[in-house]
N, CA, C and O atoms as a Tinker XYZ file with bonds, in Angstrom:
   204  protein
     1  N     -5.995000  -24.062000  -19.781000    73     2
     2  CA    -6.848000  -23.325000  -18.859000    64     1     3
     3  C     -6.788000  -24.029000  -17.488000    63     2     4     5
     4  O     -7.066000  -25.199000  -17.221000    81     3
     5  N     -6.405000  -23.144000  -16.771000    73     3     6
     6  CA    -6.012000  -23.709000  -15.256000    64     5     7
     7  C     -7.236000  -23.210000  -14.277000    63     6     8     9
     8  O     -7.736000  -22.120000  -14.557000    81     7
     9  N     -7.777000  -23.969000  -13.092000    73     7    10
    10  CA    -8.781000  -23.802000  -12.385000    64     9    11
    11  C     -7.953000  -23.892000  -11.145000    63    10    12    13
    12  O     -8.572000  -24.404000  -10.213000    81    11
    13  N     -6.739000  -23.542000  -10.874000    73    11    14
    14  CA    -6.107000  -23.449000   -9.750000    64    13    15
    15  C     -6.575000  -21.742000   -8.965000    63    14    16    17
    16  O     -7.367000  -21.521000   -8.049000    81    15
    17  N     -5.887000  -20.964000   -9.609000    73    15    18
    18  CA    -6.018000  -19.596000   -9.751000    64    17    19
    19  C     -7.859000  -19.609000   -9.110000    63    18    20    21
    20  O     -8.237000  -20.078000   -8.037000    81    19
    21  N     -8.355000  -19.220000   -9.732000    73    19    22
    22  CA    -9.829000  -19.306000   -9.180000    64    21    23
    23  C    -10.291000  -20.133000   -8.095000    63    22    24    25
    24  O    -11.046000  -19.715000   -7.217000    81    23
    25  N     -9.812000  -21.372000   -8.158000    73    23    26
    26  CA   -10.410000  -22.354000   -6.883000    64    25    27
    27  C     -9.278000  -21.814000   -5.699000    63    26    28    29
    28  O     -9.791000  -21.630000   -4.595000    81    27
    29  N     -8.228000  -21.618000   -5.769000    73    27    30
    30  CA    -7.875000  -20.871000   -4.218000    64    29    31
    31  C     -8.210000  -19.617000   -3.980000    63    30    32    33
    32  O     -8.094000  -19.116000   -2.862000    81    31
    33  N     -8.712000  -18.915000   -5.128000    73    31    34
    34  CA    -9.923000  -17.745000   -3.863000    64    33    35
    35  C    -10.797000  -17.933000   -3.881000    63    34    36    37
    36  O    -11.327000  -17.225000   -3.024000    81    35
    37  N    -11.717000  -18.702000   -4.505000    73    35    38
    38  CA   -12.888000  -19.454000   -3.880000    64    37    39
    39  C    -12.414000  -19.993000   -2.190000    63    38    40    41
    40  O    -12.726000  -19.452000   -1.128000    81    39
    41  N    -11.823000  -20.860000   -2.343000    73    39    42
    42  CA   -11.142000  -21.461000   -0.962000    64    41    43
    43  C    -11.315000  -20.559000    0.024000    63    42    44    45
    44  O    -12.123000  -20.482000    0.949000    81    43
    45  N    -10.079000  -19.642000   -0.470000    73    43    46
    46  CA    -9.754000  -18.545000    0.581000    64    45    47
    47  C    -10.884000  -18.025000    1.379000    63    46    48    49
    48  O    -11.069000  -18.075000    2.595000    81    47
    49  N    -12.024000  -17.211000   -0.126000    73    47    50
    50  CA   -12.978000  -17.009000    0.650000    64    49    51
    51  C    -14.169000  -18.077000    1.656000    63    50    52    53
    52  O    -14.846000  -17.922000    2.672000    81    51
    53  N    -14.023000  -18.695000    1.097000    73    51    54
    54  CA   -14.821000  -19.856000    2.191000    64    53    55
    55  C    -14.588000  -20.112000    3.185000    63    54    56    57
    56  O    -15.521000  -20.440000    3.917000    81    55
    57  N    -12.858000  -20.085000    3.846000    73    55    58
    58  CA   -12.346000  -19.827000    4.830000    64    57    59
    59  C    -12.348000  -18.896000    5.498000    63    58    60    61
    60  O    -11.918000  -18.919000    6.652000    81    59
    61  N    -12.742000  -18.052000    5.038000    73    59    62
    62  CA   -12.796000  -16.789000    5.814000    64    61    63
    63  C    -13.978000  -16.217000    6.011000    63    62    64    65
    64  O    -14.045000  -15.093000    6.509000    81    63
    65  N    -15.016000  -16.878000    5.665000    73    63    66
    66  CA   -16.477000  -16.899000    5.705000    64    65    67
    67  C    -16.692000  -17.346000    7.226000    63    66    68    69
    68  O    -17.100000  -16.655000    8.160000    81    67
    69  N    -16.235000  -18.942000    7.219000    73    67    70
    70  CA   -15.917000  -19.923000    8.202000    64    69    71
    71  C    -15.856000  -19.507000    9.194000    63    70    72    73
    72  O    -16.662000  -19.650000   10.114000    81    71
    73  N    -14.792000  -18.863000    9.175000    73    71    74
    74  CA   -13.997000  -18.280000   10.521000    64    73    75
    75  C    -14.586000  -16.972000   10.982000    63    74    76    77
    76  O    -14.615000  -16.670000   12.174000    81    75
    77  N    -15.003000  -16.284000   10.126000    73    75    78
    78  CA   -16.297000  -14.956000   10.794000    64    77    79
    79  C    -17.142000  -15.569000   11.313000    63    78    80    81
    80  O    -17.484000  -15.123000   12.409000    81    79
    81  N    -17.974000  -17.018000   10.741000    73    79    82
    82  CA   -18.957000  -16.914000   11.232000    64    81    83
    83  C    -19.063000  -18.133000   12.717000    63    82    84    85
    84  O    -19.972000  -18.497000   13.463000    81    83
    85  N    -17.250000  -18.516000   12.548000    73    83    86
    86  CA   -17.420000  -19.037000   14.335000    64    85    87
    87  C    -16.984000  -17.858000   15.597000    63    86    88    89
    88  O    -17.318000  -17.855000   16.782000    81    87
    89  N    -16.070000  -16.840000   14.793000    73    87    90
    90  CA   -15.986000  -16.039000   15.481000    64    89    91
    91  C    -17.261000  -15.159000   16.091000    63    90    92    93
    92  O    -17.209000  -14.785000   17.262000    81    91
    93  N    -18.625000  -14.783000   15.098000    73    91    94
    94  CA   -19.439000  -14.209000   15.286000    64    93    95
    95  C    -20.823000  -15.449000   16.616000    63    94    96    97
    96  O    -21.539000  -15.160000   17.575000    81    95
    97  N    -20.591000  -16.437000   16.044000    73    95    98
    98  CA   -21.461000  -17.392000   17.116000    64    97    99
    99  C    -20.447000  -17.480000   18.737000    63    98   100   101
   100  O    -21.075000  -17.238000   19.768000    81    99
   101  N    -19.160000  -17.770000   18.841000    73    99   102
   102  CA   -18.647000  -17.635000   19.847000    64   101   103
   103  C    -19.258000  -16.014000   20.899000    63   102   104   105
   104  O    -19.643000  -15.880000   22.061000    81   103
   105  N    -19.114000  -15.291000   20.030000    73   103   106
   106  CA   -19.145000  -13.488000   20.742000    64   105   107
   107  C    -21.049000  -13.509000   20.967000    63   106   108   109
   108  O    -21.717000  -12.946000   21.834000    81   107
   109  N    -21.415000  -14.232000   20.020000    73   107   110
   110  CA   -23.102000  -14.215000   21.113000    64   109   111
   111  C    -23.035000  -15.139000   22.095000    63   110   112   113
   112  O    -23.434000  -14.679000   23.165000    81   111
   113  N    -22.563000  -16.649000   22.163000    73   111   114
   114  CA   -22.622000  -17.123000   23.050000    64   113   115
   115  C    -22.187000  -16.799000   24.412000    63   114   116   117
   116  O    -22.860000  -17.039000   25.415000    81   115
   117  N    -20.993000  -16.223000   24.403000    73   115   118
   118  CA   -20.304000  -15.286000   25.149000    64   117   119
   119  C    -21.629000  -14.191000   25.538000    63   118   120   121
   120  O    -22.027000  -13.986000   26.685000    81   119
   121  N    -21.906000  -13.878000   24.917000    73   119   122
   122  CA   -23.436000  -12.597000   25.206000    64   121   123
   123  C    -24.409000  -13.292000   25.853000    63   122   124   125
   124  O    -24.931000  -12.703000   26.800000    81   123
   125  N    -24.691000  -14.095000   25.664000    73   123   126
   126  CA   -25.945000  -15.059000   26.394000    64   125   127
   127  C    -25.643000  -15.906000   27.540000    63   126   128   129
   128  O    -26.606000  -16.291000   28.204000    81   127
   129  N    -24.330000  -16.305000   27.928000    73   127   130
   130  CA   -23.731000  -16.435000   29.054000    64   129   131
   131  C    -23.413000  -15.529000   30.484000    63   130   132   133
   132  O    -23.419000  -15.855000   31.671000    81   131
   133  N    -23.136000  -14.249000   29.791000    73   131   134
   134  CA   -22.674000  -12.537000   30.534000    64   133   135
   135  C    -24.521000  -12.473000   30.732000    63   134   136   137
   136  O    -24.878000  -12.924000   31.821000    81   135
   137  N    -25.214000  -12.172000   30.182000    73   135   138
   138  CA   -26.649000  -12.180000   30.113000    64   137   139
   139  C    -27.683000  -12.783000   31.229000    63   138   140   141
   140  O    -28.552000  -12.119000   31.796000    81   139
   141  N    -27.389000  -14.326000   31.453000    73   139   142
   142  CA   -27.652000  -15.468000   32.287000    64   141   143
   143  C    -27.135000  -14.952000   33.392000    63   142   144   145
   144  O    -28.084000  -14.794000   34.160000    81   143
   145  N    -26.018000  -14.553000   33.964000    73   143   146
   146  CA   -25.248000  -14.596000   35.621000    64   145   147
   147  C    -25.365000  -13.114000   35.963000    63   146   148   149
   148  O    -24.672000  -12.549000   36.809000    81   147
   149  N    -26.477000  -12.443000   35.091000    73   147   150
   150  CA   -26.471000  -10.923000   35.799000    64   149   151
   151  C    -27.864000  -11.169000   36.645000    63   150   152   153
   152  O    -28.558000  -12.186000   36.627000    81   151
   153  N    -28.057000  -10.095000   37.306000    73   151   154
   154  CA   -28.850000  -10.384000   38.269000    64   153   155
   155  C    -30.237000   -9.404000   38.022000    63   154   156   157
   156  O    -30.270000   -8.173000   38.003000    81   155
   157  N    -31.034000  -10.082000   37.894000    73   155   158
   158  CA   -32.574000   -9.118000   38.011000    64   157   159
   159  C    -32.323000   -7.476000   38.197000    63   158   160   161
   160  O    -31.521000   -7.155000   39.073000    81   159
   161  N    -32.747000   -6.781000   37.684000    73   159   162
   162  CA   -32.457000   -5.442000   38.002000    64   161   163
   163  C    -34.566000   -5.179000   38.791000    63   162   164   165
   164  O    -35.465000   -5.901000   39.221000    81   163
   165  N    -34.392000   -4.138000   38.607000    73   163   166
   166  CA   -36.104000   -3.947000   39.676000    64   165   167
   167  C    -37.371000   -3.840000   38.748000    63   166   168   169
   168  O    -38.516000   -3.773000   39.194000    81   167
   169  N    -36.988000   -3.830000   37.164000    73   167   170
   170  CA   -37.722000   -3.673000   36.271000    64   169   171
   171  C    -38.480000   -5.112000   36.253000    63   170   172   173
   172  O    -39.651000   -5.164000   35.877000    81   171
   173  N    -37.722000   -6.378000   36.703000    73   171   174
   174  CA   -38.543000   -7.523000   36.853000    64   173   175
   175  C    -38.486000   -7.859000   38.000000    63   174   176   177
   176  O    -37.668000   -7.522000   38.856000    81   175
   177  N    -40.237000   -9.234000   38.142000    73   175   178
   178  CA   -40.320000   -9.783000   39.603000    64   177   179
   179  C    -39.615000  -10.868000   39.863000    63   178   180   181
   180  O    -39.917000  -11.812000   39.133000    81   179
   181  N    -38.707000  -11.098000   40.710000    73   179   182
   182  CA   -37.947000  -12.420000   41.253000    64   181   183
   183  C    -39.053000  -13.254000   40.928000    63   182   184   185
   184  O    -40.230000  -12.950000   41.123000    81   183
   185  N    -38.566000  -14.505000   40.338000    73   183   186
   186  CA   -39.604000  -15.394000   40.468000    64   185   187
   187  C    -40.105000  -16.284000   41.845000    63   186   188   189
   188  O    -39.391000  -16.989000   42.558000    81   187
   189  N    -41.626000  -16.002000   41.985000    73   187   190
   190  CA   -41.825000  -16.711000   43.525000    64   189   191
   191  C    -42.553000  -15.561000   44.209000    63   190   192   193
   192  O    -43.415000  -15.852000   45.038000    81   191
   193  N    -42.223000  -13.956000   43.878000    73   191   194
   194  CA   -42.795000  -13.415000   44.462000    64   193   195
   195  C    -43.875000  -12.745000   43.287000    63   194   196   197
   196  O    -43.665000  -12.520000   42.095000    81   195
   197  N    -44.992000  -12.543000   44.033000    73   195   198
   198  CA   -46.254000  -12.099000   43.334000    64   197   199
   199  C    -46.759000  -10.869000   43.945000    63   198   200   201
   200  O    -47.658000  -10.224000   43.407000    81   199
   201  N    -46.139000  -10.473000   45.198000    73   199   202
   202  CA   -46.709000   -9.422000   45.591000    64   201   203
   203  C    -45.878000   -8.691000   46.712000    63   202   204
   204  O    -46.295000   -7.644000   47.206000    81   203
């Protein structure tokens, strides 16, 4: 009875778990960066002004 067979798709999948889930943290960070350098639209107050 061999545990090869089974432990490389275990593997596999773990790797590929991995890699979705740096791909998926990269593409928000990327979102929260694009997010940061946009500019106030008129729905909010610049900060500083009160009136």
């Amino acid at each position: 009875m061999s545990l090869l067979g089974p432990g490389l798709i275990v593997g596999g999948i773990c790797v590929f778990l991995g890699v979705l889930l740096l791909l998926r943290l990269r593409a928000r960070a990327r979102q929260v960066r694009i997010e940061e350098q946009t500019t106030p639209t008129g729905f909010y107050s610049m900060p500083g002004s009160y009136r």
